[in-house]
BALOBA-1460 file (C-alpha; in Angstrom, 3 decimals):
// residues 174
<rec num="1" residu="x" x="111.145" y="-140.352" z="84.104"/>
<rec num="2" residu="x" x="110.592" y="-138.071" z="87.241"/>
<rec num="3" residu="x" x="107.330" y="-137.219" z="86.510"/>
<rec num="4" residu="x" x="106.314" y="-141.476" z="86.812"/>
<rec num="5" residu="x" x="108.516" y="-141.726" z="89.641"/>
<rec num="6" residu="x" x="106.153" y="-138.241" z="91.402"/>
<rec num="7" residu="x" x="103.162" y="-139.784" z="90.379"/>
<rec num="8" residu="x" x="104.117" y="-143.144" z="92.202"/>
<rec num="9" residu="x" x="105.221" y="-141.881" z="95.307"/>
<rec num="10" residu="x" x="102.319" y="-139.619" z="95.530"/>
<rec num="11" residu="x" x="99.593" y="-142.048" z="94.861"/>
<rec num="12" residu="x" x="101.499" y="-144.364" z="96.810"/>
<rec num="13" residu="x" x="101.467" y="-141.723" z="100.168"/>
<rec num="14" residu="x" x="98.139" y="-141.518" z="99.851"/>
<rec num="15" residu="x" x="96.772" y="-144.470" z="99.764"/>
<rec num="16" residu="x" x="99.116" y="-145.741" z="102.203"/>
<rec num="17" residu="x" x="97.724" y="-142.589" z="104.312"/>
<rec num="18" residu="x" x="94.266" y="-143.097" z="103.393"/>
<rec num="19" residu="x" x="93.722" y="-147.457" z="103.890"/>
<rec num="20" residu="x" x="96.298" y="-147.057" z="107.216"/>
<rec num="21" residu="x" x="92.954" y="-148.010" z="109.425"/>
<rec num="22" residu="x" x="92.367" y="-150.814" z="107.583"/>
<rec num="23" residu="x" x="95.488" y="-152.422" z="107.332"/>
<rec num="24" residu="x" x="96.460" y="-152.002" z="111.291"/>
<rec num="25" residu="x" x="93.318" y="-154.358" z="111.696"/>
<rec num="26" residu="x" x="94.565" y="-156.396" z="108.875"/>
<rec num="27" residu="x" x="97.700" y="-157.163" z="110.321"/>
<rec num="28" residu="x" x="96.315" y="-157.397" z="114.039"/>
<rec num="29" residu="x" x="93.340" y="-159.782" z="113.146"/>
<rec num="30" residu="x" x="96.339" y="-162.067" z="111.119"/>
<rec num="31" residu="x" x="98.726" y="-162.525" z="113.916"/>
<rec num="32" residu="x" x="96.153" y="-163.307" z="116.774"/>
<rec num="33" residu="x" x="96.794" y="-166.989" z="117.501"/>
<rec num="34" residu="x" x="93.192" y="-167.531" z="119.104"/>
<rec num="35" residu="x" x="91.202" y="-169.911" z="117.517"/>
<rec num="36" residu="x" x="88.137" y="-169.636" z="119.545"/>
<rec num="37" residu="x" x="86.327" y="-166.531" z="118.058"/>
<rec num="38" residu="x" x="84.470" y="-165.794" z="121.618"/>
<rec num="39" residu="x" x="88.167" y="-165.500" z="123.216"/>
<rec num="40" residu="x" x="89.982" y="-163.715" z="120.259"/>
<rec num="41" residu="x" x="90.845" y="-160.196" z="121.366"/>
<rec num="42" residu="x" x="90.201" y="-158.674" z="117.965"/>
<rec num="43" residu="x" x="86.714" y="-160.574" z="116.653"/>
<rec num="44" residu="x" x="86.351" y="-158.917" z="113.584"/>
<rec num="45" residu="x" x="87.294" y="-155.757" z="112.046"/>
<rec num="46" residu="x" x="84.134" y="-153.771" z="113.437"/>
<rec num="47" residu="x" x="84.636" y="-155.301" z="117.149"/>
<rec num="48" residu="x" x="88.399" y="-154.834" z="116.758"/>
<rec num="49" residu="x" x="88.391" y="-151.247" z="115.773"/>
<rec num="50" residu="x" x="86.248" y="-150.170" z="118.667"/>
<rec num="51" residu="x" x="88.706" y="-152.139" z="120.909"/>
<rec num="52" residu="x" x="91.626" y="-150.515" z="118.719"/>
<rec num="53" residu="x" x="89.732" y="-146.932" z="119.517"/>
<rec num="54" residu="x" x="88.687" y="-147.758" z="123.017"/>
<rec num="55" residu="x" x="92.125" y="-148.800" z="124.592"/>
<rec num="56" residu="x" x="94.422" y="-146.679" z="122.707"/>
<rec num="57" residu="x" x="92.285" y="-144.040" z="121.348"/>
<rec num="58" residu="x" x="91.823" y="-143.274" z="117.563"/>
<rec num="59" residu="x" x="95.804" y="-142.584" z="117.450"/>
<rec num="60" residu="x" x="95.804" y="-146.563" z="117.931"/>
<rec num="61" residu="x" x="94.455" y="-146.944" z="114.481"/>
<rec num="62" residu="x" x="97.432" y="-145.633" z="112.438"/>
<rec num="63" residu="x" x="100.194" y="-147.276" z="114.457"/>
<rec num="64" residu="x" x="102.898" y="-147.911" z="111.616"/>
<rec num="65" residu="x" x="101.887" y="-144.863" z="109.372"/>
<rec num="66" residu="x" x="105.222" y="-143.211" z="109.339"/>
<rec num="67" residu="x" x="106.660" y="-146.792" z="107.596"/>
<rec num="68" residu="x" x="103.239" y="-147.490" z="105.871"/>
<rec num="69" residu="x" x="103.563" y="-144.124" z="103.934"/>
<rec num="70" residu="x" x="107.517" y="-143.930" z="103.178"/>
<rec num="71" residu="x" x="107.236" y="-147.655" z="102.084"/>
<rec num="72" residu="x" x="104.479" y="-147.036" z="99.735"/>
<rec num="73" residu="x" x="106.245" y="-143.965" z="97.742"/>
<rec num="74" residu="x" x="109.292" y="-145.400" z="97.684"/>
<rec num="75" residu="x" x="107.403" y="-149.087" z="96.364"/>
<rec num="76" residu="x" x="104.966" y="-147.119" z="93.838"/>
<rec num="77" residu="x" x="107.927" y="-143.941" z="93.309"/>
<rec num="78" residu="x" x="110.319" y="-147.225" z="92.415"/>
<rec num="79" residu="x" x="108.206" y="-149.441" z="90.664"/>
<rec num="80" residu="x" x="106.630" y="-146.699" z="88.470"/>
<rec num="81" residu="x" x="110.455" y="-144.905" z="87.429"/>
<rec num="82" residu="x" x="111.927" y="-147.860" z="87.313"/>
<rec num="83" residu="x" x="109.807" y="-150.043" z="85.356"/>
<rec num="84" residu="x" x="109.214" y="-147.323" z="82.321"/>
<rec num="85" residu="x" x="113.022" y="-147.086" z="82.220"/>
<rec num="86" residu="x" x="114.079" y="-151.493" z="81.981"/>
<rec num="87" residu="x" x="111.027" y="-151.495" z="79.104"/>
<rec num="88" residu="x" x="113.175" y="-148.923" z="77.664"/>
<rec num="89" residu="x" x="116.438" y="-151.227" z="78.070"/>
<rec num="90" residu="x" x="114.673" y="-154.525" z="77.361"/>
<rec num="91" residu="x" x="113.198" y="-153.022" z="74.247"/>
<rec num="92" residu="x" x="116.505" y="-151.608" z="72.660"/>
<rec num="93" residu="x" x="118.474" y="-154.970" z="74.055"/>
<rec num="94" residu="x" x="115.322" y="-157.058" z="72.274"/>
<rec num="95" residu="x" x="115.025" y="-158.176" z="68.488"/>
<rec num="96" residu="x" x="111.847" y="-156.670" z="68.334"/>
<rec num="97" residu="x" x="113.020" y="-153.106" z="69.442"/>
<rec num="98" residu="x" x="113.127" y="-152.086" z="66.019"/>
<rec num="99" residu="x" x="109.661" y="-152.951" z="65.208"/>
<rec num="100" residu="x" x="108.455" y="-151.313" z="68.480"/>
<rec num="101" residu="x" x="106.719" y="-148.028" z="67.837"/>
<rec num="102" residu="x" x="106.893" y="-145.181" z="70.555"/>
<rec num="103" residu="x" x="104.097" y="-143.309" z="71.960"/>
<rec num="104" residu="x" x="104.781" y="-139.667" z="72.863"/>
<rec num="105" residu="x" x="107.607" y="-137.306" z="72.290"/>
<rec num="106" residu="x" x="109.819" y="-138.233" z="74.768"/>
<rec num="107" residu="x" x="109.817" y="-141.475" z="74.041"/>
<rec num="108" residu="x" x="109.695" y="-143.724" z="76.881"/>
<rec num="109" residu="x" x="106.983" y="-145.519" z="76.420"/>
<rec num="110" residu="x" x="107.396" y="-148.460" z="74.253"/>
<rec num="111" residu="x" x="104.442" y="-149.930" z="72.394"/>
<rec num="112" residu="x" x="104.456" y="-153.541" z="70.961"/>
<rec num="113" residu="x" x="106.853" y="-155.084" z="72.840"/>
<rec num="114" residu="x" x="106.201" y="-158.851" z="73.583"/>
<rec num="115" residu="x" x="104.775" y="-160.012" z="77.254"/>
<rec num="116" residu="x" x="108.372" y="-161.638" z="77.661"/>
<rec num="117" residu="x" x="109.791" y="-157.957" z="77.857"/>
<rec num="118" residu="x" x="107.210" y="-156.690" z="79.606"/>
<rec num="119" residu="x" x="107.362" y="-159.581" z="82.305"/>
<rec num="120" residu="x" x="111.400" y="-159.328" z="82.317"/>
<rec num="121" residu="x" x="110.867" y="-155.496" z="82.910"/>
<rec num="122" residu="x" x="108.341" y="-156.092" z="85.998"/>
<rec num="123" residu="x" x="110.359" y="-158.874" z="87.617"/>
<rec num="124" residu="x" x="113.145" y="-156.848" z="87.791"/>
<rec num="125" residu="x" x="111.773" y="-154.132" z="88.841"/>
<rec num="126" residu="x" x="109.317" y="-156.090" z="91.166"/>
<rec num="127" residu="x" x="112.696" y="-157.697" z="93.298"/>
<rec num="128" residu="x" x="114.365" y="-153.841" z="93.299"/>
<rec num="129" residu="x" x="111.654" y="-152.564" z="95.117"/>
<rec num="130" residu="x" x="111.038" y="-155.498" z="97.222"/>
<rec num="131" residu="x" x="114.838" y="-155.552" z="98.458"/>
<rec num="132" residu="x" x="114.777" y="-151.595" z="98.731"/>
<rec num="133" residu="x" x="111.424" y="-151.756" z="101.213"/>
<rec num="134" residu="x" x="111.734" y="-154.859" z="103.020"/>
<rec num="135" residu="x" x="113.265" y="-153.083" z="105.840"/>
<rec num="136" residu="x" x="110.500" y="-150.275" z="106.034"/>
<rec num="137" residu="x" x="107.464" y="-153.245" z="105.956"/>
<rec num="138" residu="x" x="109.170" y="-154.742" z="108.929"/>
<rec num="139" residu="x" x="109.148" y="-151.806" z="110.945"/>
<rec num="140" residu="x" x="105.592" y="-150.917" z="109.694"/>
<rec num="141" residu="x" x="103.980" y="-154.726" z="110.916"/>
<rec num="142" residu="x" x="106.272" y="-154.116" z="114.503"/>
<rec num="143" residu="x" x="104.761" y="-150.600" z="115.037"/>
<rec num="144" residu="x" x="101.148" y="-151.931" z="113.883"/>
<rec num="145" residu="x" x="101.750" y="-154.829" z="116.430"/>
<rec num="146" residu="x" x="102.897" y="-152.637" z="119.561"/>
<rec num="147" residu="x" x="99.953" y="-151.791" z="121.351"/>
<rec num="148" residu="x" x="99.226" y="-148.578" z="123.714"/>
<rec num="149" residu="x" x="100.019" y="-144.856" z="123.207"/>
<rec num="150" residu="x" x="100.460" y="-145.720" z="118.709"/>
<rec num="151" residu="x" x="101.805" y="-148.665" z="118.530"/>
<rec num="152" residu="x" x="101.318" y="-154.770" z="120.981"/>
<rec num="153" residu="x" x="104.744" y="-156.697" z="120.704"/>
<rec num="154" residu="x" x="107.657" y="-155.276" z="119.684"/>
<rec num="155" residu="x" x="110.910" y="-157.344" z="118.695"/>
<rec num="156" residu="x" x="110.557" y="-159.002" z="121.584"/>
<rec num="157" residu="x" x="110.890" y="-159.034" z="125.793"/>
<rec num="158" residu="x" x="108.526" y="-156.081" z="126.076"/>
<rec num="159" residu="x" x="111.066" y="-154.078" z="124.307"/>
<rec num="160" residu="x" x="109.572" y="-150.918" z="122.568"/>
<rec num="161" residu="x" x="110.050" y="-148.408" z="119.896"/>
<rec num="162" residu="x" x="109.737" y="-144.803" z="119.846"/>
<rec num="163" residu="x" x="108.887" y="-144.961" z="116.248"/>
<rec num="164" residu="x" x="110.125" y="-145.468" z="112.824"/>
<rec num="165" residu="x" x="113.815" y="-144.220" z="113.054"/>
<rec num="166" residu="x" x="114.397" y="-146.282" z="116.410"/>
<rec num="167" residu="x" x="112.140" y="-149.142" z="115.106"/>
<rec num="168" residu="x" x="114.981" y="-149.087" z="112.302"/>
<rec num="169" residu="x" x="118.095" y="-148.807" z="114.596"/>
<rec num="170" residu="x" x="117.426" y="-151.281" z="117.038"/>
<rec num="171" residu="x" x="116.213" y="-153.756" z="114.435"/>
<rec num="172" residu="x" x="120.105" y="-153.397" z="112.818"/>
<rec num="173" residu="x" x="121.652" y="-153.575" z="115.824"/>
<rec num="174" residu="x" x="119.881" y="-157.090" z="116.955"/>
């Protein structure tokens, strides 16, 4: 249904949009590999925004957003179209399907259908989207990482990307 696969990608955007802050710390504060909290370069999320702020400016804070955003639509856009439509499938393929009652005149939502079908229907849908946006979380956690100007350590040797579409290429080429 394209009005589940809209409302996915556009609650996905957003909150991707809206949490960006938050998860550039996240991912910063995981990879640091100092255990001694008075040498750590990010100690804490409070400290390690200012830092964040102070040596790259506020810009610093949504390194990755580009990725962050397109991977959440195309996750939430995905998952949300995608899942509604194998519940459809599961239920017609299951025993049960005749049994099922449907909610709403279009039909594609399927009530009564047993947590087995419902489970089948996320798991598939759950590895689609993860093999369709594995690329784009990659490319989001090396632009998070690459620090100064929007972006610490790229894939590797000081090399650095421009942004998502060269993040993208040069990861395929290595």
């Amino acid at each position: 249904d394209w009005r589940a696969f809209v409302s996915g990608t556009s609650a996905g955007a957003l909150s991707a949009l809206a949490l960006q802050p938050l998860d550039v710390l996240k991912t910063r504060l995981q990879v640091q590999d100092e255990v001694d909290a008075r040498r750590a370069r990010y100690a804490g999320a409070w400290r390690g925004a200012r830092r964040i702020v102070a040596e790259e400016g506020a810009r610093g804070l949504f390194a990755g957003t580009t990725p962050a955003v397109v991977g959440s639509a195309v996750s939430w856009g995905t998952y949300f179209a995608w899942y509604d439509a194998a519940r459809t499938r599961y239920a017609r393929a299951s025993a049960s399907a005749t049994a099922a009652s449907r909610e709403g005149g279009d039909g594609s939502v399927v009530k009564g259908l047993p947590a087995s079908v419902n489970a089948l229907a996320a798991t598939e849908v759950g590895l689609v989207t993860t093999v369709v946006t594995n690329p784009i979380w990659v490319v989001k956690t090396r632009l998070q990482l690459q620090r100064g100007g929007g972006a610490g350590v790229a894939g590797g040797a000081g090399e650095r990307y421009a942004g998502f579409v060269d993040a993208l290429v040069k990861i395929a080429r290595k």
